[in-house]
Backbone as JSON Lines, residues from 0, in Angstrom:
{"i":0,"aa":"X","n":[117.53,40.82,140.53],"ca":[118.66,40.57,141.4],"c":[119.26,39.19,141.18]}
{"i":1,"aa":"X","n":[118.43,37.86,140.45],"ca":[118.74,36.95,139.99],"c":[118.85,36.11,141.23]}
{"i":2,"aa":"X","n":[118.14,36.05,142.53],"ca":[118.14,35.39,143.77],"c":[117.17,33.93,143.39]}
{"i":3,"aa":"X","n":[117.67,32.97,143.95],"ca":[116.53,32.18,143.69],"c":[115.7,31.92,145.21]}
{"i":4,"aa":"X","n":[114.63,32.06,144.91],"ca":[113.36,31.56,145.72],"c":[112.61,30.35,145.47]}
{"i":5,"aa":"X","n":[112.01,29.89,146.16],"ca":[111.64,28.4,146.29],"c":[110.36,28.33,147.05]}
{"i":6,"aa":"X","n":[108.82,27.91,146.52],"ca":[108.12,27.59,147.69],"c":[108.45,26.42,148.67]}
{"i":7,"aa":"X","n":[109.08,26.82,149.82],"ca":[109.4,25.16,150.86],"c":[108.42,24.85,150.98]}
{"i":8,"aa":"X","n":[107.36,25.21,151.6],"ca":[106.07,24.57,151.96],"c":[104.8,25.15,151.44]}
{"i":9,"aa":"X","n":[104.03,24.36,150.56],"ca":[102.63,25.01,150.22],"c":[101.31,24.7,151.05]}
{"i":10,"aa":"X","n":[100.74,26.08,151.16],"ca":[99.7,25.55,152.4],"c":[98.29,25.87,151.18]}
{"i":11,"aa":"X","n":[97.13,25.92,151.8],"ca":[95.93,26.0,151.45],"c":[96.27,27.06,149.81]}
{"i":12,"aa":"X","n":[95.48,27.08,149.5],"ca":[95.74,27.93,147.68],"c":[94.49,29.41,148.25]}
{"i":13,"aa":"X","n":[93.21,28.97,149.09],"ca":[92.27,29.93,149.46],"c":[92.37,30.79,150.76]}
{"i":14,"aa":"X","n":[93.29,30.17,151.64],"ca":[93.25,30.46,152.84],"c":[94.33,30.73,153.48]}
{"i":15,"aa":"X","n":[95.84,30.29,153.6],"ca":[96.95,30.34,154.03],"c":[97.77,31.13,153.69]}
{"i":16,"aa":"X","n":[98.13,31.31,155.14],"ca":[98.86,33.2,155.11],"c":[100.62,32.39,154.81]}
{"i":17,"aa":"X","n":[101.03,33.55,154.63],"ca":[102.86,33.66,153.98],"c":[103.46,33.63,155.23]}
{"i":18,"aa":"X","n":[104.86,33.36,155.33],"ca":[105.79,33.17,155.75],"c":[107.04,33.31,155.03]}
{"i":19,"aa":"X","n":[107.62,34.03,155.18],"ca":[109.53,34.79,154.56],"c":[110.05,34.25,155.32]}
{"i":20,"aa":"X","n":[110.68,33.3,154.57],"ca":[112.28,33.18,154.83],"c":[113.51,33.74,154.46]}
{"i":21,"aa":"X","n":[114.32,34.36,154.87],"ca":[115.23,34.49,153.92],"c":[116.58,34.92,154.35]}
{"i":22,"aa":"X","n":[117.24,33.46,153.68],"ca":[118.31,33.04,154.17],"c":[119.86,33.35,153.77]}
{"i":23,"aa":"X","n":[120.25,34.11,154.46],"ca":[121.66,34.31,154.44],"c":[122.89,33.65,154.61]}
{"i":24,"aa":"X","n":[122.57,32.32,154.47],"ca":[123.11,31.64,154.77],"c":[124.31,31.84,156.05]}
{"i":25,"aa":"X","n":[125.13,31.8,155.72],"ca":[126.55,32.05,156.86],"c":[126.23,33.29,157.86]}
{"i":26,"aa":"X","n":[125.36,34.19,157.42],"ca":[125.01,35.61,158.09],"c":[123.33,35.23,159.07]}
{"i":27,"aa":"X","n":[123.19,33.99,158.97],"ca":[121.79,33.88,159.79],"c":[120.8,33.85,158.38]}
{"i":28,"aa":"X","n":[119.16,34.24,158.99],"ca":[118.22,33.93,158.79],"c":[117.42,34.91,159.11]}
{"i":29,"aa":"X","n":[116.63,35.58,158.35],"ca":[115.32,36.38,158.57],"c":[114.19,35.84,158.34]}
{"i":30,"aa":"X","n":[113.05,36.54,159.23],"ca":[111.63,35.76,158.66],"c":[110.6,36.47,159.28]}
{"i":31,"aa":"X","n":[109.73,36.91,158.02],"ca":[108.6,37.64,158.08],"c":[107.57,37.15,157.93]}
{"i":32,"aa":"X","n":[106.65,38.02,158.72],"ca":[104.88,37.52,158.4],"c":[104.07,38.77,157.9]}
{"i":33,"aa":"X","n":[103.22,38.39,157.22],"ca":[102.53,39.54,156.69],"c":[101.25,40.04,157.78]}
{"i":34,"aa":"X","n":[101.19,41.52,157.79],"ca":[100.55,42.03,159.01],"c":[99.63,43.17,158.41]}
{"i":35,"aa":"X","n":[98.84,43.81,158.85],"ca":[98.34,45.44,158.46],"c":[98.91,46.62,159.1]}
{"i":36,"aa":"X","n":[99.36,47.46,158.78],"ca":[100.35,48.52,159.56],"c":[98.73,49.29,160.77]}
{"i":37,"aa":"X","n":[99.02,50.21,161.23],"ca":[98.33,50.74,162.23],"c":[97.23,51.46,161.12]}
{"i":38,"aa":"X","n":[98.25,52.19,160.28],"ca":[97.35,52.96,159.07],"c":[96.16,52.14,158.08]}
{"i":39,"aa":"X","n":[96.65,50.72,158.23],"ca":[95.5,49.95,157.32],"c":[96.11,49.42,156.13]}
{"i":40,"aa":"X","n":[97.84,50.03,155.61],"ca":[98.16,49.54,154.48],"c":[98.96,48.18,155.25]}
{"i":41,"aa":"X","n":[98.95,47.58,153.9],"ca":[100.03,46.18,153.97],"c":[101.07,46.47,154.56]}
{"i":42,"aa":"X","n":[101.96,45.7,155.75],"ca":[103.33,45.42,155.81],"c":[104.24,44.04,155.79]}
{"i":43,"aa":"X","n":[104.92,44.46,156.49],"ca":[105.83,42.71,157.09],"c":[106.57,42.93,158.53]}
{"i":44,"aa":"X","n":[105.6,41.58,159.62],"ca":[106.83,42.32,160.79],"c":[107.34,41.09,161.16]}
{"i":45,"aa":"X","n":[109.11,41.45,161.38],"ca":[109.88,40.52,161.92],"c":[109.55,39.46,162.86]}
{"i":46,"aa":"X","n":[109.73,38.12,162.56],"ca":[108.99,37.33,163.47],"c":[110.04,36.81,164.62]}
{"i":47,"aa":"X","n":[111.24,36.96,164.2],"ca":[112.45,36.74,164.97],"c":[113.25,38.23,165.23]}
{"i":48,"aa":"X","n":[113.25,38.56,166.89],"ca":[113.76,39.55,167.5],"c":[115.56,39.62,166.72]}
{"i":49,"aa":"X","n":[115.88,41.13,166.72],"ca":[117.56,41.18,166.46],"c":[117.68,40.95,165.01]}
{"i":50,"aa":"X","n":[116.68,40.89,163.92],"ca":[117.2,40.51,162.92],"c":[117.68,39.51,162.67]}
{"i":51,"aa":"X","n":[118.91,39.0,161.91],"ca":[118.65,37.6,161.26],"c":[119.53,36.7,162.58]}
{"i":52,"aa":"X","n":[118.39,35.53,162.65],"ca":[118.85,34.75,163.68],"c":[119.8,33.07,162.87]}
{"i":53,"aa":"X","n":[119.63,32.32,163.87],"ca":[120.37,31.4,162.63],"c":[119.84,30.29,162.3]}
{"i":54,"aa":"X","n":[119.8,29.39,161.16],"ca":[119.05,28.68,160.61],"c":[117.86,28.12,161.15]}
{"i":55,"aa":"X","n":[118.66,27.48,162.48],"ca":[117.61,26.72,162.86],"c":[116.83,27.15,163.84]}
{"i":56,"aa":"X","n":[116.94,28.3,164.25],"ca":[115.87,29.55,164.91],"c":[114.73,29.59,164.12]}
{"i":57,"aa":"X","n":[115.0,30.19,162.79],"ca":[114.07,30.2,161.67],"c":[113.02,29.06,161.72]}
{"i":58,"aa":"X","n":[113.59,27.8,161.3],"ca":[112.58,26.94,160.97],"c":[112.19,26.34,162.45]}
{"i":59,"aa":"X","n":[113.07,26.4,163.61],"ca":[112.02,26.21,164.73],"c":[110.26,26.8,164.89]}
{"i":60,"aa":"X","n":[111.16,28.44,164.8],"ca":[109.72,29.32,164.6],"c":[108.57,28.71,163.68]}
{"i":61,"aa":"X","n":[109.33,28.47,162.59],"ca":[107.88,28.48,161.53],"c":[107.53,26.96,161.64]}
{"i":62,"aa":"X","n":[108.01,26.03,161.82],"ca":[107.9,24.63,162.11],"c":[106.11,24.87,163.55]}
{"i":63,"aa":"X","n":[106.63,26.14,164.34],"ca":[105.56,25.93,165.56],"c":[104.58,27.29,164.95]}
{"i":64,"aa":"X","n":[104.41,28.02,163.85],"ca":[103.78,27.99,163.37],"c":[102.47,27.58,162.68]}
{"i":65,"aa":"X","n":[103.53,26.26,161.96],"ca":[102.49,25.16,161.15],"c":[101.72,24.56,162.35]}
{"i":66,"aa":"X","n":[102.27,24.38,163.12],"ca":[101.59,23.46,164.34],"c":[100.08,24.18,164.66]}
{"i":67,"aa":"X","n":[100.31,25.71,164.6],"ca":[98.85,26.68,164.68],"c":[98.2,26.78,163.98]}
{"i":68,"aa":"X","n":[99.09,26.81,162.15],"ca":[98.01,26.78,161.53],"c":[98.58,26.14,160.21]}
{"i":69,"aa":"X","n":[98.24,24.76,159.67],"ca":[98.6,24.02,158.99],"c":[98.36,24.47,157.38]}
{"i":70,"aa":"X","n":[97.45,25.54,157.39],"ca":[97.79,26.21,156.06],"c":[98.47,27.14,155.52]}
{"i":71,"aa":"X","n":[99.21,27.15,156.27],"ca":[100.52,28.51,155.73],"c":[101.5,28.01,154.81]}
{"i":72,"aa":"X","n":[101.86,28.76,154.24],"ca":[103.15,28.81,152.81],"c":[104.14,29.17,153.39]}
{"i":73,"aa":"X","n":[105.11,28.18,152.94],"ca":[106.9,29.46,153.61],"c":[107.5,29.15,151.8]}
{"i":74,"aa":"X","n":[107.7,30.64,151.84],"ca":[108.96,30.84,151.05],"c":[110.03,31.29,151.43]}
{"i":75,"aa":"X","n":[110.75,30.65,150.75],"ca":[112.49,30.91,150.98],"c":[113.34,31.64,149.91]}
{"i":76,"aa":"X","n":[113.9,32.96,150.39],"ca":[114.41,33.47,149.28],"c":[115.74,33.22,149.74]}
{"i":77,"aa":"X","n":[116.97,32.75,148.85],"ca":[118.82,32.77,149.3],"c":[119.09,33.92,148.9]}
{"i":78,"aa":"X","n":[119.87,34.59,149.85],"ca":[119.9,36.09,149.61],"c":[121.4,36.12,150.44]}
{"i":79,"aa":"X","n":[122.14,35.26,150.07],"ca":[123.7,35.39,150.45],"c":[124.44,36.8,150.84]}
{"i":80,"aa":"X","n":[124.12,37.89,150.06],"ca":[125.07,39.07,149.83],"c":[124.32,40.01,150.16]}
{"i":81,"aa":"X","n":[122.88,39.98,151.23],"ca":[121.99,41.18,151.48],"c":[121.3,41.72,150.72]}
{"i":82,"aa":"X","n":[121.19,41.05,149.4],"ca":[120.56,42.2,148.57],"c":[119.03,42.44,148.74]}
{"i":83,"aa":"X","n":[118.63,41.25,149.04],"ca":[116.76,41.34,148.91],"c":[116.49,42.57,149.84]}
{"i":84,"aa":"X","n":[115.31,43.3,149.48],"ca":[115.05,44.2,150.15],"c":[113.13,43.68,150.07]}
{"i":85,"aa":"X","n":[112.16,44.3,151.3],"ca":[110.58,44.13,150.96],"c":[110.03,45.64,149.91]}
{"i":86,"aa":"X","n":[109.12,45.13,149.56],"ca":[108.54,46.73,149.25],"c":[107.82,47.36,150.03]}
{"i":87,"aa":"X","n":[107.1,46.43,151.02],"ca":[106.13,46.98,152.08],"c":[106.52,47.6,153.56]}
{"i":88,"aa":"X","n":[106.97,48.45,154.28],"ca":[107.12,48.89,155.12],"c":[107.74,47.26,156.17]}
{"i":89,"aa":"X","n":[108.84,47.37,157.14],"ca":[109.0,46.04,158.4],"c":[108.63,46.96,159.19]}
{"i":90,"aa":"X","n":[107.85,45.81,160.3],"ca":[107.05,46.59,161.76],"c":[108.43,45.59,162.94]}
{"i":91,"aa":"X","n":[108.86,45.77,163.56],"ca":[109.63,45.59,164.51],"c":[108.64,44.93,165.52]}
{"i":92,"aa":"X","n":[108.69,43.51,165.87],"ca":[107.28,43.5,167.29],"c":[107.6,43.77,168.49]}
């Protein structure tokens, strides 16, 4: 798709869970965490209600995140035109 992604923040290399960003710039901000579906396989569920909220919603959230747990990773994908899609199932919370 030719999007660029960026690790913003690197947490632990053994231990620290993910964080999605991904930013639409002018259209808001999405952001996922990785979860286990009910069934046991991998997913991703929205960490911000309504879909994409706006910038600084995003990094509020994950900013009080880090505060819980100082080894987490955020990546940021720019995804201007909608294209990024996950491969893993979104859980709605």
């Amino acid at each position: 798709m030719g999007l660029m992604a960026t690790v913003a923040r690197s947490g632990d290399a053994d231990a620290g869970a993910i964080i999605l960003k991904i930013n639409h710039f002018r259209d808001g901000c999405e952001v996922y965490t990785p979860v286990t579906a009910p069934d046991g396989s991998p997913a991703w569920m929205r960490a911000l209600p309504d879909g994409a909220s706006s910038e600084a919603d995003a990094d509020r959230y994950i900013s009080r995140q880090i505060q819980y747990d100082s080894d987490i990773w955020v990546v940021e994908v720019e995804d201007p035109k909608g294209q990024f899609t996950l491969d893993e199932r979104v859980i709605d919370a």
